[in-house]
C-alpha positions, 0 to 999 in steps of 0.5 A: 234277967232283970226286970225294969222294977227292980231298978226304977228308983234308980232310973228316976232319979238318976241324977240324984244316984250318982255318986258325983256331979257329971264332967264336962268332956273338955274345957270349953275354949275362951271366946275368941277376939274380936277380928281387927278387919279394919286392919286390913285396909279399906279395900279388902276390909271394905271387901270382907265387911260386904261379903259378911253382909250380904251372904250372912256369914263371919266377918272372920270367915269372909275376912280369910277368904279374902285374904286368901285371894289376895295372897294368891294375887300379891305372890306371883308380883313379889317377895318381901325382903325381911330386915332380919336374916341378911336381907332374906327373901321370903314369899307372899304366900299365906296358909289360912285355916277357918273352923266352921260348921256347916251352915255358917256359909263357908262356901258361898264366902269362899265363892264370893272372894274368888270371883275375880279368880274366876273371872280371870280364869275365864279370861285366859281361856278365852285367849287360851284357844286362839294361842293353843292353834298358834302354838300347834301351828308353830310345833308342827313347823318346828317338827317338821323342821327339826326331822329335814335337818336330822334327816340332812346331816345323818352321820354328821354328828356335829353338823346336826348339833350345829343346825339344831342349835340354830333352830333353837328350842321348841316353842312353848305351848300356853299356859294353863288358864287356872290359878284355884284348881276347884274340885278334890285336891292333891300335892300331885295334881297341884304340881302338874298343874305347876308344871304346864300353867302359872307359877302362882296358884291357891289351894282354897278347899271349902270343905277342906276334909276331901283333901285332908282325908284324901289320897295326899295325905294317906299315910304312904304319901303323907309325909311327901305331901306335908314336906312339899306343903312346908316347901312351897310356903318356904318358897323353895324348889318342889321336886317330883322324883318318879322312875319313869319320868326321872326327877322334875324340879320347879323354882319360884312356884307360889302357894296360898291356901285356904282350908275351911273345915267343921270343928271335928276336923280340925280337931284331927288336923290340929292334934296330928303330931306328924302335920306339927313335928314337920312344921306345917301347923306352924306355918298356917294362920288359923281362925275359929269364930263363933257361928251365926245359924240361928241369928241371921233374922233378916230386915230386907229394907236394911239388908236391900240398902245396904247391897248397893255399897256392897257391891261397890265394896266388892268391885273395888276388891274385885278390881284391885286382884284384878290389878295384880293378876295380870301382872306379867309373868318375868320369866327367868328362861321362856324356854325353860319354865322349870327355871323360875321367875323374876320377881320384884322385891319389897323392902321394909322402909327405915321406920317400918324396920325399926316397928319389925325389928320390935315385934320380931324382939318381943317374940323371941323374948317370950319364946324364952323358957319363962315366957309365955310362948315357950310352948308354942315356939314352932308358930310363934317363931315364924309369926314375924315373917307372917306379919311380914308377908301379910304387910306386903300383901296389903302395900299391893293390895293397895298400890300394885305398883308398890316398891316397899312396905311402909310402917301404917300397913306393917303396923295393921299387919301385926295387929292381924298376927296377933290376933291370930297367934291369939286364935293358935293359942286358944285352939291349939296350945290350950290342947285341941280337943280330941275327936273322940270327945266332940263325937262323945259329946254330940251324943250327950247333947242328943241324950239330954233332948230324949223323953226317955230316961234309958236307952239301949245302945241299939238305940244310939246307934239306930236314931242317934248321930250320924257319926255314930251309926255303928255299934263300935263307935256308939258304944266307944261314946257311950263309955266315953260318957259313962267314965264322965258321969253322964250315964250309969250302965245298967246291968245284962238283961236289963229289960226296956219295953218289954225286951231284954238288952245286953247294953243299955244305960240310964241317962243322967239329966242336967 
């Protein structure tokens, strides 16, 4: 057993015992650009600019919320048409990731943006019980119907075929009255609600780790739900194959997403090389900003004078998603939702073509083996096509009647592309930062605020950061540290207080 005196040299003046200054854990990420909100037009600019205002969040934050919401109310009208690719097709969806911590009001931005969502959601409810009873009403007519004529040409195999053509198809019953399923998420509920309800629907998770660590991306259903997420973004055909029900499949559905998470989880979504070998990291659009806890010191004079133009700002958003939401639904075959939609096609007008076609060439030249993108050629391949589904979705946004995308809203669509192919570039091409070493990390901070100058691991565990309740994982942070120079392991049987431990370190204080 080894008494404390013999080392407390040692422990008092750790810093200077050790051999070599500590490691920072990780490079520290540059400072992100400032977000171009102006470019997202006045009304929706206007719109994250109120939100920002009013609940004391990013404007980056409020500024994905809202484009979020915009994308799910742009994509059920149209689809863009590229001028590369022979005239190709492609969605209005948009897939955006925010990384926060909590307290920077992730949620009461998300809740802000959605209200005239929900809104919406009410209104179709409320017409929804009036439809439900004229449709039970009509099913039952079919049915009753539909058993006479099987009943009167029992045997007469073509007769029946004959007289249940004439009857036609059963009737349809209402569509689902939502279009942001709140609550835990999952591929598989999301396609039954495509299955009953609208074609266009938004995942917008404010707290994003309920669906990443949730039962869709469990690891015997991962790869299903990362492919169908890569499909819906692509636009193309969703399918459920199951042995009881046989296979279903959709055409035409629409997805937006929004996922907001703390710095930890998408640290995890970030480096998961099965979210980037099958292509979905490059198709989402992500935003890091600094967080303001701590800074939003409130003059109530200002903060009151300026609620009446947020609210106005917010009304006209609010009016503007309004506007596209109740877009009529063209479908290909009433009788037959699986079929798909009709849906109407924004072109690139001459100039804005030529703007396209430059972007779209400057990209794939440093894509090249000596260009700066080379190493992020999944995302920055398809970058063009986001600017292009971000224009489209900024021409509805503001002319609900639009029939093409002009050069001013392709313009402030690119200026938004870069600045997040600049975000994608500092989070996840100068390496997303591993789990373990934010979690290392968190302790450190904690270890520096201590009087102490030892500490048991015990201790770290028992009164230190909640992740790291354990014995496992505080050890785990401990050698983390200890391999960094931040603490110096103290022999077995080091006493502190009296007591003798097992595991104990001396803290280096900077």
């Amino acid at each position: 057993m080894t008494d404390a005196t013999d080392f407390k040299d040692r422990i008092a003046t750790a810093s200077e015992y050790a051999p070599e200054p500590p490691r920072p854990l990780y490079r520290e990420l540059p400072e992100p650009r400032p977000f171009p909100v102006d470019a997202l037009g006045p009304i929706l600019g206007n719109a994250a600019k109120a939100i920002a205002t009013q609940i004391g969040c990013p404007v980056e934050c409020a500024a994905n919320s809202i484009l979020a919401v915009a994308s799910l109310a742009s994509q059920g009208c149209a689809n863009a048409i590229l001028p590369i690719g022979e005239g190709k097709p492609v969605p209005l969806s948009l897939y955006l990731l925010t990384v926060l911590d909590s307290g920077e009001r992730k949620s009461s931005a998300d809740s802000l943006a959605l209200r005239p969502v929900r809104a919406f959601e009410r209104e179709l409810a409320e017409a929804n019980a009036g439809e439900q009873q004229a449709f039970e009403s009509k099913l039952a007519a079919y049915t009753v119907q539909e058993k006479f004529l099987t009943n009167k040409n029992k045997g007469k195999q073509a007769e029946l075929e004959g007289a249940l053509r004439q009857l036609g198809p059963a009737p349809q019953p209402p569509l689902l009255p939502v279009l942001a399923p709140s609550g835990d998420q999952t591929m598989e509920g999301l396609f039954r609600v495509y299955q009953q309800g609208r074609p266009s629907l938004a995942m917008l998770c404010d707290d994003a780790a309920t669906f990443l660590g949730g039962h869709s991306l469990k690891q015997e259903q991962k790869a299903t739900t990362v492919a169908n997420l890569c499909r819906a973004w692509d636009g193309s055909k969703l399918e459920r194959i199951r042995g009881g029900d046989g296979v279903t499949i959709l055409y035409d559905r629409r997805l937006a997403a929004h996922l907001m998470v703390q710095s930890g989880v998408a640290a995890n979504f970030l480096s998961d090389p099965q979210f980037a070998d099958q292509g979905l990291l490059a198709r989402f659009l992500f935003s890091a900003p600094k967080g303001l806890a701590g800074t939003r010191i409130r003059d109530d004079a200002k903060y009151q004078a300026a609620m009446a133009q947020t609210l106005c700002d917010l009304q006209e958003y609010g009016d503007a998603i309004a506007r596209l939401l109740r877009s009529p639904i063209r479908w290909k075959n009433e009788h037959d939702r699986t079929a798909g939609i009709e849906l109407g096609a924004l072109c690139f007008t001459s100039e804005a073509r030529q703007i396209y076609v430059e972007f779209y060439n400057n990209i794939e030249r440093k894509m090249g083996p000596d260009g700066n993108l080379c190493s992020i050629k999944a995302f920055a391949s398809k970058l063009p096509e986001n600017a292009a589904r971000i224009a489209g979705t900024l021409e509805l946004i503001a002319n609900a009647k639009a029939q093409s995308i002009g050069a001013a809203m392709l313009g402030n669509a690119i200026k938004l592309a870069e600045y997040y192919l600049g975000e994608y570039v500092r989070l996840v091409a100068a390496g997303a930062i591993d789990p373990a070493l934010r979690e290392a990390d968190k302790l450190r901070l904690w270890l520096q605020t201590r009087p102490e100058n030892v500490i048991p691991l015990r201790d770290v565990y028992r009164l230190g950061p909640t992740s790291l309740r354990d014995a496992k994982s505080a050890r785990a942070a401990m050698k983390v540290l200890e391999d960094h120079g931040w603490v110096l392991a103290l022999p077995n049987g080091h006493l502190i207080d009296g007591q003798a431990h097992k595991e104990a370190w001396a803290i280096v204080k900077m």
